[in-house]
C-alpha positions as CSV (number, residue, x, y, z in Angstrom):
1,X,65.9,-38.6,11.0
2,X,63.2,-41.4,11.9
3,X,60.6,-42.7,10.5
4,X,57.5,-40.0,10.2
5,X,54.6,-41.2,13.1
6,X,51.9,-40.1,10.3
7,X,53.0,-42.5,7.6
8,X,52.7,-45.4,10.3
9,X,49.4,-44.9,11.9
10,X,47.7,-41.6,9.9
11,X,49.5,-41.9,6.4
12,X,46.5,-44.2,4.7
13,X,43.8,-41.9,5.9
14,X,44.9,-39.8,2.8
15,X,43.9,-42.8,0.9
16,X,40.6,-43.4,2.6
17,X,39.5,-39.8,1.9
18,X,40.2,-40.2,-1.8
19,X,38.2,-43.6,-2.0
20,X,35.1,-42.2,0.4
21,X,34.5,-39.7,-3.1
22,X,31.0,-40.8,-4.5
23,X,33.1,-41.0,-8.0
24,X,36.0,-42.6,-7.2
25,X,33.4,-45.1,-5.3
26,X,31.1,-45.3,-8.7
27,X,34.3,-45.8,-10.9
28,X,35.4,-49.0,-9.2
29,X,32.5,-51.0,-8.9
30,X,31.6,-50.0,-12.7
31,X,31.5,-52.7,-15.6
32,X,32.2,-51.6,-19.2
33,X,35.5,-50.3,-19.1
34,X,38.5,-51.6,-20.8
35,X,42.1,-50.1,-20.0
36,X,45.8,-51.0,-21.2
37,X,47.5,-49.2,-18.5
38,X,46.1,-48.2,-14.9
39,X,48.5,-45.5,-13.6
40,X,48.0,-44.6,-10.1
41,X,50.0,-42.0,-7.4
42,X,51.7,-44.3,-4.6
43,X,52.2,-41.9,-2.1
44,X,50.5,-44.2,0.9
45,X,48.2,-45.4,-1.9
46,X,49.4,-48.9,-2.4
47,X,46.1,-50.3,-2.5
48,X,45.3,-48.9,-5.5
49,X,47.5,-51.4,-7.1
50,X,43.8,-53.2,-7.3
51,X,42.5,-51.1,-10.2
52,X,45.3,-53.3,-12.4
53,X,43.8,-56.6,-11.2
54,X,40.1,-55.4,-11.9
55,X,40.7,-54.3,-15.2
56,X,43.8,-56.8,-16.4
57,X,46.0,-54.2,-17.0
58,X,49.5,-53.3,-17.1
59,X,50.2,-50.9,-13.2
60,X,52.5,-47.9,-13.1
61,X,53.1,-46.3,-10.2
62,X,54.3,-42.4,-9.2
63,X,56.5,-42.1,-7.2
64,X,56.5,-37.9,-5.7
65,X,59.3,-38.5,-4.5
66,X,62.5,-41.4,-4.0
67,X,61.2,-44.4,-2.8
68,X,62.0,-45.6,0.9
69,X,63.7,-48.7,1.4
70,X,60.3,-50.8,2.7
71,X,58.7,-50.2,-0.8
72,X,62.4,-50.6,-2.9
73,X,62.4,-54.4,-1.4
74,X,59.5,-55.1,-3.9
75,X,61.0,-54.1,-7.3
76,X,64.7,-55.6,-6.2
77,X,65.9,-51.8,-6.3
78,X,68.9,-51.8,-4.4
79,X,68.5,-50.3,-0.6
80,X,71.9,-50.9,0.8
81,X,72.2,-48.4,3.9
82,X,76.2,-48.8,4.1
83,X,76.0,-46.3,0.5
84,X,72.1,-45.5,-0.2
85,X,70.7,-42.9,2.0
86,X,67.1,-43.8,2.7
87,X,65.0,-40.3,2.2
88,X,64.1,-40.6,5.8
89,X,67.5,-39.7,7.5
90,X,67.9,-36.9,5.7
91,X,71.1,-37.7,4.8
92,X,73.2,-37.5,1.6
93,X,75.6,-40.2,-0.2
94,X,78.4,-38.4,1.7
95,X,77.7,-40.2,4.9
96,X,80.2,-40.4,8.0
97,X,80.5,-43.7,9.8
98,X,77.8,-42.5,12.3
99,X,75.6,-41.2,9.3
100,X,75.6,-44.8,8.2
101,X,74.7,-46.5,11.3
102,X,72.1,-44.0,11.8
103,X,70.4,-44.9,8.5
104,X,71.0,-48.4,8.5
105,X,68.1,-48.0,12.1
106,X,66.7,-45.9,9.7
107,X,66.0,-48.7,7.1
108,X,65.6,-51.4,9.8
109,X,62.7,-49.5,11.4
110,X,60.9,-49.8,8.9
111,X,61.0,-53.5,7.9
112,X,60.2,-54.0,11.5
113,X,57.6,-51.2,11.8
114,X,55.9,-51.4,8.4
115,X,54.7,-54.5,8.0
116,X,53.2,-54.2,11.5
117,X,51.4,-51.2,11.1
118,X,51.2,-50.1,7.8
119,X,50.8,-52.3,5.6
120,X,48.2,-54.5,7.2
121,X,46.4,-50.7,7.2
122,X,46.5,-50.8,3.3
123,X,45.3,-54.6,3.0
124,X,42.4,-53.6,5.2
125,X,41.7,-50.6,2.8
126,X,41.8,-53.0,-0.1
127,X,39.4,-55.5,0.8
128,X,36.9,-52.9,2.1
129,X,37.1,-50.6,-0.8
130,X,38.1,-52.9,-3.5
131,X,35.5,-55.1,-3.6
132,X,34.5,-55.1,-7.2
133,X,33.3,-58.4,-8.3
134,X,36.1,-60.9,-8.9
135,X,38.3,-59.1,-6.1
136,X,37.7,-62.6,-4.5
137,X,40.4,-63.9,-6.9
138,X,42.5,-60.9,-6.4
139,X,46.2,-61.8,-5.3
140,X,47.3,-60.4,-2.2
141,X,48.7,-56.6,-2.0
142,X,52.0,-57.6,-1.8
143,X,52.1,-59.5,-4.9
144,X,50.4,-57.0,-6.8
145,X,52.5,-54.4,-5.2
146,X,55.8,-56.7,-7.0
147,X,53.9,-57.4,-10.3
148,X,53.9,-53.0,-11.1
149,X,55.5,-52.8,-14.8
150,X,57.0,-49.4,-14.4
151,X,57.7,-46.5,-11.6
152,X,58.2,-43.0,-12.3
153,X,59.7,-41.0,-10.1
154,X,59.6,-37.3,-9.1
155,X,63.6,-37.2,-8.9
156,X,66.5,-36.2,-11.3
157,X,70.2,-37.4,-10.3
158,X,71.4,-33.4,-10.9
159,X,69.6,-32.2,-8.2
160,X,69.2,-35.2,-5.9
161,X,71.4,-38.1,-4.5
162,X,72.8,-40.6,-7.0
163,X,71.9,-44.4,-6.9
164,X,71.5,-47.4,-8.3
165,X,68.3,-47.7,-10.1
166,X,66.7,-51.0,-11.7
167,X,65.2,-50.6,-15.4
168,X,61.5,-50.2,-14.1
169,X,62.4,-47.1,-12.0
170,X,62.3,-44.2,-14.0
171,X,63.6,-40.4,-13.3
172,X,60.9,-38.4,-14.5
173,X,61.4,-34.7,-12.6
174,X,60.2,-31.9,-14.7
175,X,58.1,-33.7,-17.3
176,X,55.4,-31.3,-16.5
177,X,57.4,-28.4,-17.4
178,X,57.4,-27.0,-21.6
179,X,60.3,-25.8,-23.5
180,X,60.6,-22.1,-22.9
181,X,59.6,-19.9,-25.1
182,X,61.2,-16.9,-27.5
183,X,61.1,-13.3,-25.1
184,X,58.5,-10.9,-26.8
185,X,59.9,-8.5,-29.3
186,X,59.4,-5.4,-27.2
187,X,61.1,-6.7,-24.2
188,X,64.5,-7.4,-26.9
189,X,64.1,-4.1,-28.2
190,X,64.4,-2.5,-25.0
191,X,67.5,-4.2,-23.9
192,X,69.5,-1.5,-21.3
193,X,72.5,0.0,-23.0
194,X,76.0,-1.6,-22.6
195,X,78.3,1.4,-21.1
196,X,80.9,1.8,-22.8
197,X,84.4,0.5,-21.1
């Protein structure tokens, strides 16, 4: 029901470990490549937003999961605690009086707490890992972070809460998964008897 500790303080260690890889390292001070699209995993990864600015292309972000009210304020996705649970309360868009107070804190934490912590985490990240030449003309994180052409996201309104979403959010749950298949022959032939009634 509050805001994790570990995203705060430990969350962008997860992105520190991926960038410390000798090839992730090699990949972004390289010259030579030309990309479209630069489609990165946000999950406490927002400083990858940098590989768009380095190569001049087009962001999209993943999303694992529905996006928390801090990181909604930058696409204008609607955040409104009075209807929209945030994923960190836990609650559902059946919420009691109480349930909606609790997540409006919820949601207020973290535009007090985020930018305080977190996100100055992430900047640092950026300008210690990022710096590819022309990263001095980069833009700062945050409008990078509001220039991202399209979100997908790890949901699906059947199985999750309903909300609002803005045309650049995108459900994507289950695009991994292929169309099932015909059961073999032998296990159709030997289908168990119907008894008789």
């Amino acid at each position: 029901m509050v805001i994790p500790i570990g995203t705060l303080f430990f969350g962008s260690q997860i992105t520190i470990e991926t960038l410390n890889n000798t090839k992730v390292k090699e990949f972004i001070h390289s010259d030579g490549y030309q990309f479209d699209v630069v489609i990165f995993e946000n999950f406490q990864h927002e400083c990858f937003v940098s590989m768009s600015h380095k190569f001049g292309a087009h962001a999209i972000q993943l999303f694992p999961a529905t996006p928390i009210a801090f990181s909604s304020q930058w696409y204008s996705q609607p955040f409104n605690p009075s209807y929209i649970p945030d994923p960190n309360s836990g609650y559902t868009d059946h919420m009691s009086l109480f349930e909606r107070t609790i997540n409006f804190l919820v949601t207020g934490l973290q535009f007090f707490l985020f930018p305080i912590f977190y996100m100055p985490k992430q900047n640092e990240i950026m300008l210690n890992y990022f710096n590819y030449t022309g990263s001095e003309f980069r833009p700062s994180l945050e409008e990078m972070t509001k220039n991202i052409s399209l979100t997908l996201i790890n949901t699906h309104f059947t199985v999750g809460t309903p909300r609002p979403l803005v045309p650049s959010f995108i459900e994507v749950a289950g695009m991994h998964l292929k169309p099932a298949s015909k059961l073999p022959k032998v296990i159709l032939q030997n289908k168990p008897n119907t008894p008789n009634t």
